[in-house]
Structures are given as C-alpha cells and as structure tokens.
VEXMAR-136735 format. One record per residue (C-alpha): residue in three letters; y, x, z. Coordinates in steps of 0.02 Angstrom, whole numbers, plus 50000, padded with zeros to 5 digits. Layout:
VEXMAR-136735
ALAYXZ ...
END
This chain:
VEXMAR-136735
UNK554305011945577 UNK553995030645543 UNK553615038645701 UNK554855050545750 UNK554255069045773 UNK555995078745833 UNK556215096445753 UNK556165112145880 UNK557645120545908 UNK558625127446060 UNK560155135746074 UNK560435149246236 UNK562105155346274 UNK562185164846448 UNK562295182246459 UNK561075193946570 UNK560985214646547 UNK559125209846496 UNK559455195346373 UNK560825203946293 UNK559445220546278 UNK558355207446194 UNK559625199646062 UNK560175218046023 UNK558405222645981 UNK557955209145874 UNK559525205345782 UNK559035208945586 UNK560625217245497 UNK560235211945322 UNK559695195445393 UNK561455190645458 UNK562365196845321 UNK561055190545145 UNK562005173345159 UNK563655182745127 UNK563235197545051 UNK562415202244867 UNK561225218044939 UNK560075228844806 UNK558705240044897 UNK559155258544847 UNK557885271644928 UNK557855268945110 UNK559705261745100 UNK560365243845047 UNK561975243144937 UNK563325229144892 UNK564965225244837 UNK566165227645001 UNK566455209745078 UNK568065216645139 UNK568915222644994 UNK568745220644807 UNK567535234144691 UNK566545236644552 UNK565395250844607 UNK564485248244749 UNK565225256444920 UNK564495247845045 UNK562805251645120 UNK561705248145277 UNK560215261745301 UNK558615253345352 UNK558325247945517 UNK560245253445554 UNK561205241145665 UNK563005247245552 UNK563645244545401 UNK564645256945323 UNK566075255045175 UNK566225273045068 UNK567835264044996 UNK568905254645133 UNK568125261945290 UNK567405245145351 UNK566095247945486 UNK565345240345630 UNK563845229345679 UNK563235211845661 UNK564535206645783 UNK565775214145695 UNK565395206245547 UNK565365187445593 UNK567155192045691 UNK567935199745533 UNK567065190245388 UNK566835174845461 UNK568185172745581 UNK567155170045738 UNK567645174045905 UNK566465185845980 UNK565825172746087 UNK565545161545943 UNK564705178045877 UNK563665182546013 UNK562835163946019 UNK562545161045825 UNK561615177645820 UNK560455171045970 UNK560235154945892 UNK559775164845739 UNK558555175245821 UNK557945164045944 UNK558325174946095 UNK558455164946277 UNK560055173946328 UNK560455171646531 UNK561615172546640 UNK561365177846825 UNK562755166346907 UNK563835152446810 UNK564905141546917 UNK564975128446793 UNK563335123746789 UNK563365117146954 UNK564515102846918 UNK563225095946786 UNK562175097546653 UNK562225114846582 UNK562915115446387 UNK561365120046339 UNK560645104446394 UNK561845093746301 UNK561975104846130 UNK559835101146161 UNK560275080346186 UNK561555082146052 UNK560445090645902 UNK558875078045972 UNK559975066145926 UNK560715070145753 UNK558875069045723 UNK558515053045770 UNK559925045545705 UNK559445053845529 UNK557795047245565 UNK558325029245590 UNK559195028845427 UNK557955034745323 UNK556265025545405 UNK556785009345470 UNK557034991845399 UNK558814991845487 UNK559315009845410 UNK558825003845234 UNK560234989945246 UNK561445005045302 UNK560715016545154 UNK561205004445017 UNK563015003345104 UNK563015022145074 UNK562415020244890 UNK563675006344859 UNK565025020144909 UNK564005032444790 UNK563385044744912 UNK561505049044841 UNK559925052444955 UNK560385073344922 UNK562145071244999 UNK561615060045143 UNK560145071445197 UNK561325090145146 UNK562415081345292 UNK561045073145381 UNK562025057045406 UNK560975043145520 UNK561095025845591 UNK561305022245762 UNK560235008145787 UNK560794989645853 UNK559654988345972 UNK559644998646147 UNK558505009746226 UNK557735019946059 UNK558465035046100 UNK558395035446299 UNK556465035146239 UNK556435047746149 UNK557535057446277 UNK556545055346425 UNK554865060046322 UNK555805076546295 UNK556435076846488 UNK558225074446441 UNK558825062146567 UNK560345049946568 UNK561295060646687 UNK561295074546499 UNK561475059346406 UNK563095053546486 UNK563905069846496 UNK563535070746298 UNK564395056446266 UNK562765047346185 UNK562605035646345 UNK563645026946479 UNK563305019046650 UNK564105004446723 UNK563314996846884 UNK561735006146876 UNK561604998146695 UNK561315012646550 UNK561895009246371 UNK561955019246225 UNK563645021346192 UNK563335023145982 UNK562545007845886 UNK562544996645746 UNK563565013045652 UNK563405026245530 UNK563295042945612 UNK564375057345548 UNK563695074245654 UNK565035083745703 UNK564785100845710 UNK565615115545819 UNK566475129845696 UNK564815140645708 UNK563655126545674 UNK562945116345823 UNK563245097445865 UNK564235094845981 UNK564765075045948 UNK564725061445819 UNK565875049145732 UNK565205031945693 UNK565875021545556 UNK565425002045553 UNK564414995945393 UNK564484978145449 UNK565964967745470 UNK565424959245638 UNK565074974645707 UNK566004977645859 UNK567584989945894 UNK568654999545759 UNK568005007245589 UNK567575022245676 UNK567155028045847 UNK567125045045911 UNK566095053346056 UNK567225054346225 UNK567845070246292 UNK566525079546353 UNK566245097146390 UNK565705102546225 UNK566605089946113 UNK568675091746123 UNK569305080946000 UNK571085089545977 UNK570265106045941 UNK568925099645831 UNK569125099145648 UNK567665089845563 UNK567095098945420 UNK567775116545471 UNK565895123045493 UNK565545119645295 UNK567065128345253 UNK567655139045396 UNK567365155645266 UNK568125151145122 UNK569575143845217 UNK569815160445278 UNK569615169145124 UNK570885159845029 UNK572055155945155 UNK572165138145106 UNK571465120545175 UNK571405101145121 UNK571825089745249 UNK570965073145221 UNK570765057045355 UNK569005054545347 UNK567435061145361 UNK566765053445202 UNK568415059745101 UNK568125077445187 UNK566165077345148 UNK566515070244958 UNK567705083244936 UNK566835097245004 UNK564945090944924 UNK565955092744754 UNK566495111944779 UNK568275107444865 UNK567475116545013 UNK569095120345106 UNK569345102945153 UNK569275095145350 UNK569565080445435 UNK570645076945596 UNK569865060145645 UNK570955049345565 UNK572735051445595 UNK572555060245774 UNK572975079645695 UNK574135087445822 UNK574485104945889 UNK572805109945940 UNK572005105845772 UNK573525117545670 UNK573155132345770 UNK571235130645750 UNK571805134145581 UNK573185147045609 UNK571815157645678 UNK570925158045507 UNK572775163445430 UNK573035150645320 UNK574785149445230 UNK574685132045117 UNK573825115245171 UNK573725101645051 UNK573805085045144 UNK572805072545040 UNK572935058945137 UNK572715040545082 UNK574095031544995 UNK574425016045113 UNK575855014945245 UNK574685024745388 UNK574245038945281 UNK575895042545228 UNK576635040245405 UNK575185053245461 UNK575505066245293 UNK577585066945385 UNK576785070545546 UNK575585084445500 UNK576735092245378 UNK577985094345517 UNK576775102745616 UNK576175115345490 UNK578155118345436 UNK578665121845584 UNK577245136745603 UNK577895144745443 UNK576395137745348 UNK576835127945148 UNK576285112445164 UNK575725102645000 UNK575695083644968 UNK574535075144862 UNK575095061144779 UNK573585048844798 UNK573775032744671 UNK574085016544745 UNK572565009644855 UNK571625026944840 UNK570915038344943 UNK570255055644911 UNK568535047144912 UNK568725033444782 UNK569705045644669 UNK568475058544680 UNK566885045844643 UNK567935037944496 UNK568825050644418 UNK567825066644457 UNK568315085144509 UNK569415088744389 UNK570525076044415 UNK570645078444604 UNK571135095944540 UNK572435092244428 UNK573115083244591 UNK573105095544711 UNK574105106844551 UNK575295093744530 UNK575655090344714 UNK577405090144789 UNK578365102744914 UNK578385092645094 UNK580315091945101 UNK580505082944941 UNK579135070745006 UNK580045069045162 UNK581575065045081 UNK580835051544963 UNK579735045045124 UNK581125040445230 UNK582455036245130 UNK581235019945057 UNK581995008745194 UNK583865016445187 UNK585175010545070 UNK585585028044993 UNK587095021944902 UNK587975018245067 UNK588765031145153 UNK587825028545314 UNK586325027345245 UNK586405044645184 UNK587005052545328 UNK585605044145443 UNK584345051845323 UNK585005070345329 UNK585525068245508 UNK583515062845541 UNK582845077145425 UNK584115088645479 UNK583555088445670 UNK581775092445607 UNK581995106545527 UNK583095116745673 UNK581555110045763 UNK580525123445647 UNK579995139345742 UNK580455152345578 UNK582185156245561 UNK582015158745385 UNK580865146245357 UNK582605134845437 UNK583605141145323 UNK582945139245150 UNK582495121545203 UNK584235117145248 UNK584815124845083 UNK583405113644986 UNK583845097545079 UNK585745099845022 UNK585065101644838 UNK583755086244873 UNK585335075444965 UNK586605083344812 UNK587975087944969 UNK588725103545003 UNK587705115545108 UNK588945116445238 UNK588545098045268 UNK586835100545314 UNK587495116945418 UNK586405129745307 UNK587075146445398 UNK587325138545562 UNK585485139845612 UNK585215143745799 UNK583715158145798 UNK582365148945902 UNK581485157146053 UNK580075162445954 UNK579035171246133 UNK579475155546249 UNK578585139346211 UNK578605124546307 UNK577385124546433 UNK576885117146611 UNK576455133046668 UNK577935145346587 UNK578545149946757 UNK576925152946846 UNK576325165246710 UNK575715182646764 UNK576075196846642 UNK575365214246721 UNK576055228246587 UNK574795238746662 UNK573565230946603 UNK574115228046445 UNK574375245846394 UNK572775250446464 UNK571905234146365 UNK572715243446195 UNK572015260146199 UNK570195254946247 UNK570195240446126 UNK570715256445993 UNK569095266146063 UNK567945250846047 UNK568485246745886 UNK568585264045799 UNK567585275045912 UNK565905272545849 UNK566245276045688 UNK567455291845702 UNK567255303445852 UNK568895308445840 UNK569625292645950 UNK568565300146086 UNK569225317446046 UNK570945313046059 UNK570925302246218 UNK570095314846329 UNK571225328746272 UNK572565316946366 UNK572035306146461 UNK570875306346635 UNK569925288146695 UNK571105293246858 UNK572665289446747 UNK572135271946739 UNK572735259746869 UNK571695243146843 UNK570045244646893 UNK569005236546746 UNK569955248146629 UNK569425261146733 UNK567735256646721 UNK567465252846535 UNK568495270546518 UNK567215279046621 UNK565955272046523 UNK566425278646376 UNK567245293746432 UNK565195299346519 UNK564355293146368 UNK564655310346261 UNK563595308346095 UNK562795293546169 UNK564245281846146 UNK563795263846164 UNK563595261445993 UNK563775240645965 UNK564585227446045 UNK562925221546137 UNK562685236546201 UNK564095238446300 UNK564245220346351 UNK562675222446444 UNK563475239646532 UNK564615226546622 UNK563835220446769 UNK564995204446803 UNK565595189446700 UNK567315195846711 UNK566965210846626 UNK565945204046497 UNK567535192446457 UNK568615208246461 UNK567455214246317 UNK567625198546228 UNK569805198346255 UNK569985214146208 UNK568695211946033 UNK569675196045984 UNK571435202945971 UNK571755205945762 UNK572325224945735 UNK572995233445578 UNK571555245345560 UNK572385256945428 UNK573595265045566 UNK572265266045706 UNK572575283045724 UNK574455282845750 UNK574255267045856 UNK572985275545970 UNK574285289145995 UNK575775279246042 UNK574785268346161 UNK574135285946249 UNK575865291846245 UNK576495274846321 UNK575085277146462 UNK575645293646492 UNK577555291246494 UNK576995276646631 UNK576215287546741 UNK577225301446711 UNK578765288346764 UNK577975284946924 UNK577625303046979 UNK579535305246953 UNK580025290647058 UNK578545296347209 UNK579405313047215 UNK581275303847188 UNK580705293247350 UNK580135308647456 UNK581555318147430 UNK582845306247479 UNK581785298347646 UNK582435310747772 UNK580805314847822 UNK580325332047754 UNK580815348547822 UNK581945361747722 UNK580235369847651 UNK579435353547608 UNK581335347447513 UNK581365363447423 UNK579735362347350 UNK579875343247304 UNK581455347747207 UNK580795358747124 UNK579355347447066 UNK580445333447012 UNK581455346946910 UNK579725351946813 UNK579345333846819 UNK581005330646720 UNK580975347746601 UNK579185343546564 UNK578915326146494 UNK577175323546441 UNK576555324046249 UNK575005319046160 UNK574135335746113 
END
C-alpha cells in the first residue's frame, strides 16, 4: 500500500475583533474575484466586463490595493463580501468563512456556547476533509480500491472524473482511518459526531465500508458528509448510505452537487433535478452544471427553498424512468408548483437514467431532452390516470377530483388558476367543472408552523433594521445616505438598543465611515451584534430606488416617534394630575404636535 501523507488544510470560522482585523487585512480583491471575473491591468487600476450587468466596454474597475470595486455603468460597488453575497449567492456567513479559508486566517471567537456540548465544527469539517482524503487515497493505492476502480470504469467514469470529484473507497476492513485519526489527534469522540464512526458498548466502528465514497460538500465548498454506494452485491445495507445527522451535515437542506453549480444556478435561474450522485456528477462533468441531487427520492421542503434562495423559476426533474422515479418526479413537482416555480419533466426512455443516457448517447442528446420535456400538469395527468379506467365516468372524476385538490393546495393564486383552466383542457370538461374562478386566495404570510402563535414580531425593530441596512448597503459608496439621515434623524430617536448602537457608530464615524463589512463586524463587541450585521446584510433589496426607500423608512421612523409624543402629551392631559398652568401648556403642545407633523428635509 501507498502510504498515506494527508494534505494540510484547516478551516476557522469564529469571529474575534482581532481575527476579523486579520482576515480584513489580508483578503486579496483581485484574488477573490479572478475565478469569476475577466480583469486587464490598466495603469494602477484593473478593468472588466461588469459581473452584474451586461457590456461591451469595460466599466468596472478595482484600483490597486483597493478593498472596492466600483461599476461606472450600473453602480455596483462594495467589497469582497459583497461580492460572494451578490455574485455568488452566499450568505454573509458563508462569505465571511470562504474568504478565511481562502486566506488562511484563524478567525476566533471569544465565547461560543456550542462548543461546549462537543466537538467544535471546526474539528469535524478537520475529521471530515482528513477523510475525503483517505478515502480518495484507498481507491487509488490499494489492492481493494483497484477492484472498486474498474467498477467505476465499467460505468465509464475515467481516472480525470474520479479524481476532479475525488471519489474514494471506504475500505472493508476496520480501524484504517481511526489510525490515521488519532496520528492527527482527532479522537473518536470528533469521529462520532462526524458521522465517520459509531460506538456501541465501548466497541468503535467505522460507520462507512466496503462503499464508494461520494464527498458531499457544503454550498461554499467544505465536506461536511459522504454518501456511499455498494460496488459489491454482498455488501451489506441499501445501494447507498448517507452520513447521520450531525451538526454540520443536514440532509433535508443539503443538495449534493449545489457547490459545483451553485453560480450558474443562480445566474440562469434554472436547475436539473436528478436522483443520484453519479447522474448529478455525469451531468454536471459534461457542462450540464446546474444539475443536483436530493439523495435519492428524499427532496422535500427544505431542499426547494435552498433553491428558492438562488431565484430559480424552472426545474427540470430528470429523474429515472422506473415506478420510484416517476412516483418521486409527482412529488417534487408539487413542491416546486406550489412555490410559483415551472417545473419541467424529462422524459427518460424505458430502463434509463440520466447516467446511462448521458454515457450512451452523449450531450446533445440529453439536450434535446431537456428541450423536448413536458409541462408537470400534463405529466401529472398521464401519471395517474395509468391505473384509472378513463372511459368510465368515475374514473375520470377520481382523477380531477385527486389533481384538483393539489392545485388549490398551490400557494400562487394565479399560478391556481391557469392550472385549473389547463387541467379542464387536459381532462376536455368544462372549466366550471374543475371550479376555474372559484379559487380561494391562500394565506400567502401564514404558513403552517409549530411555533405560529409563539412568534415575536417587534415593528420597532423592524423599521429601525430598514434604514440602517439602507446605510450599510449604500453608505460607503455615496455620502449622501449619511447626509440625509442626520438631517432627520438623532441615535436618541431610536428605541432598540443595538440599532442604537450600530447608528451611533456610523453617525460618529464622519469621513471615516466603516468602510467594509469586516470592518464593522469587528466594531460589535458581542455575538448578537455580529448576527445583527449578518440579518440585516442578507435581506435582498431593490438597489435602484435606495434613495426613495431610505426616505420612506426615515419618514416611517419619524411618523413613529412623532405618534408617540402625541399620545405622551394625549395621556398627560387627560390624567387629572396637572395644574391649570401645566394643562394649558400641554395643550398647546399637542396642538403644535398635531399642526406640525414631521417631514424628511
């Protein structure tokens, strides 16, 4: 055997004032945005096409050693953080660690509750990435891998693919990797809260072996579980077997694939929906990258809004042709339908999957299917009514009644409508039948949830949340945000006491604004401000009426306030407490209080 020598690589995620100085200082502009963007040196400037719109002429330009970019055409602007938010759809959490993995910066933090029920994350995205190693290792060096390897070339996948994806073979035996663990001091109390090991007794055992291992990979990049697939037909257990819940790996939020294609997705507002890993690395190894994986047919809720946040419109499920798949394509089409979102489906051949079809008949026919792909309803309609007599009477009427209920189950009005109108055309019935302008208008704000009647909603806050998340956002780059807030509005107007703050902050900063999103995470001297800084960042904005937005959320704040200094002098007044001097004067407020409503200047 080969001896194993692991590859160096840790990932840091906690935030300190100092660490975050660190990251800020070392973080390379042109570095974090080369991958994405086409830059030409120009002087002391670099310039490119704008990522953010299309151009011809190069608008978009980063001075050297400047922490911004800056677009001459649309106006885009902001820092490295901004960049990975609004390009590649990271949350600025997911930001914030990527760029310290990047930059190998240690980032602390100074007190982290969770890490004193266990292993820290860091220890098990450490166990985790030791492990895709080894497993990669074991496939390529050992007697037992080369019996898995010529699996994987009977199925066509070349020595390129498998090492682009770094696929690896958990081995039969036990104890391999709990060696090579403890000789890099990760113990089995890491292991078993990665999911690579489990303890019964005092007995440890690995819990992956005798399978092909599939790394799967958090949005941003880093393992954070595997899927094994048996080779062998004796091998014990289903085809595949995923890693158990665990801190890191939640497997109805995970999409396997997403970090190959999480950009483009994005871009194009589209995404392939395939059951395995093999059909989603195939498809995205042969320029289909917009494809991902639900492991197997366990796609639910959590997995659709993973990819609502990316703002996709159309999915194409492309899902195998037998009984299961087909079962699974009705499920997740429902679930993307009822979001608003077209839903595609392929039309695999008989006994295919997108795998086989892909290795047999190439790209372009995989193409040509996804073109000549059906609308979900008519699939829905031809799924279910294969075990219905639709020449009887009843039979029909079962079939509308079942596809009927789904679609008032659908959360778009409109989206109701035209659907009803299409089955009645599908069904050949009179719309009436299928009550097409009967729709009930769902409760679009109120979903069902365990918690509904325990939630908290403080207005306060909220209004206060808007107009600083319109001063972090467009304050750096145009003074005038600053300008127009403290013509109106004083930190005493605010009423929650981390608005306050961050107000203050920027409100005593003058010229010397905090002029990145580091920057002022590290002005925040408690976790719960940082994460204030991170909720307000994530919430999408329309960017083109910043202004006007900024102005009705000051005026909103100042109407507020404004409100309650009515209703203080209302109260006064009408206690029975004040002498004839004290009354007099108090009316006479509330009068100037009521003449005088307050306007943004």
């Amino acid at each position: 055997m080969v001896p194993f020598v692991p590859l160096q690589g840790v990932v840091m995620v906690f935030f300190s004032k100092e660490s975050l100085e660190t990251l800020r200082q070392r973080i390379d502009l042109i570095e974090v945005m080369s991958p994405y963007v086409d830059f030409k040196k120009s002087g002391s400037a670099y310039k490119a096409l704008c990522p953010f719109h299309d151009e011809k002429t190069p608008s978009f330009m980063i001075q050297k050693g400047d922490s911004h970019y800056h677009c001459f055409g649309c106006g885009a602007h902001g820092d490295a953080i901004s960049f990975l938010m609004n390009h590649q759809k990271m949350s600025f959490l997911d930001a914030v660690q990527s760029l310290a993995q990047k930059f190998h910066v240690h980032l602390e933090k100074t007190e982290d509750t969770d890490e004193s029920k266990g292993p820290s994350k860091t220890r098990l995205k450490d166990a985790l990435t030791l492990a895709a190693q080894f497993y990669h290792h074991a496939l390529l060096h050992t007697a037992e891998g080369h019996e898995a390897l010529h699996y994987l070339y009977k199925r066509g996948l070349d020595l390129a693919f498998i090492s682009h994806f770094q696929i690896g073979l958990a081995p039969k035996a036990h104890g391999m990797l709990r060696k090579i663990m403890q000789a890099k001091s990760i113990f089995p109390d890491v292991l078993i809260e990665a999911g690579l090991m489990s303890e019964k007794d005092g007995h440890f055992r690995e819990f992956f072996h005798d399978r092909i291992m599939f790394p799967i990979h958090h949005h941003t990049g880093g393992v954070i579980g595997f899927s094994g697939r048996k080779y062998k037909e004796d091998t014990f257990g289903g085809k595949y077997v995923n890693t158990p819940e665990t801190p890191l790996f939640k497997k109805s939020k995970v999409l396997f694939g997403l970090n190959y294609c999480r950009r483009r997705i994005a871009k194009e507002r589209h995404a392939i929906i395939v059951e395995g890993q093999i059909d989603a690395l195939r498809l995205i190894h042969a320029g289909f990258n917009i494809t991902v994986a639900g492991q197997g047919t366990a796609f639910g809720e959590g997995h659709v809004k993973e990819l609502m946040t990316l703002g996709i419109n159309k999915v194409f499920l492309a899902l195998d042709a037998d009984e299961a798949g087909q079962a699974a394509a009705q499920k997740i089409g429902n679930l993307f339908q009822r979001e608003g979102v077209e839903v595609r489906v392929v039309r695999m051949p008989p006994g295919a999957d997108p795998d086989s079809f892909l290795t047999e008949k190439g790209p372009d026919a995989f193409l040509a299917l996804l073109q000549e792909s059906g609308d979900y309803l008519s699939f829905l309609v031809r799924h279910l009514s294969r075990h219905l007599n639709m020449e009887s009477p009843a039979g029909k009427s079962e079939l509308i009644s079942t596809i009927t209920k789904q679609i008032r189950e659908w959360n778009h009005p409109l989206m109701v409508h035209e659907s009803l109108r299409k089955l009645a055309q599908l069904t050949k019935v009179p719309e009436e039948m299928v009550g097409v302008g009967q729709e009930i208008v769902p409760n679009l704000y109120i979903k069902k949830s365990d918690t509904i009647g325990s939630q908290n909603i403080d207005p306060d806050r909220i209004i206060e949340s808007d107009l600083l998340r319109w001063l972090l956002l467009m304050a750096p780059s145009d003074p005038k945000f600053i300008e127009i807030a403290a013509a109106n509005v004083k930190v005493e107007d605010f009423r929650v006491p981390i608005c306050r703050h961050l107000y203050q902050i920027y409100m005593e900063g003058g010229k010397e604004l905090p002029r990145d999103h580091l920057a002022l995470m590290g002005m925040m001297n408690d976790a719960e401000g940082q994460q204030f800084i991170s909720d307000l960042l994530q919430k999408k904005v329309n960017k083109e009426r910043a202004e006007v937005h900024l102005v009705e959320t000051i005026q909103k704040l100042l109407d507020r306030n404004w409100m309650q200094k009515r209703e203080e002098v209302r109260m006064k007044l009408n206690s029975g407490q004040c002498s004839d001097e004290e009354a007099s004067a108090l009316a006479k407020q509330f009068d100037d209080l009521r003449r005088n409503p307050p306007k943004v200047i």
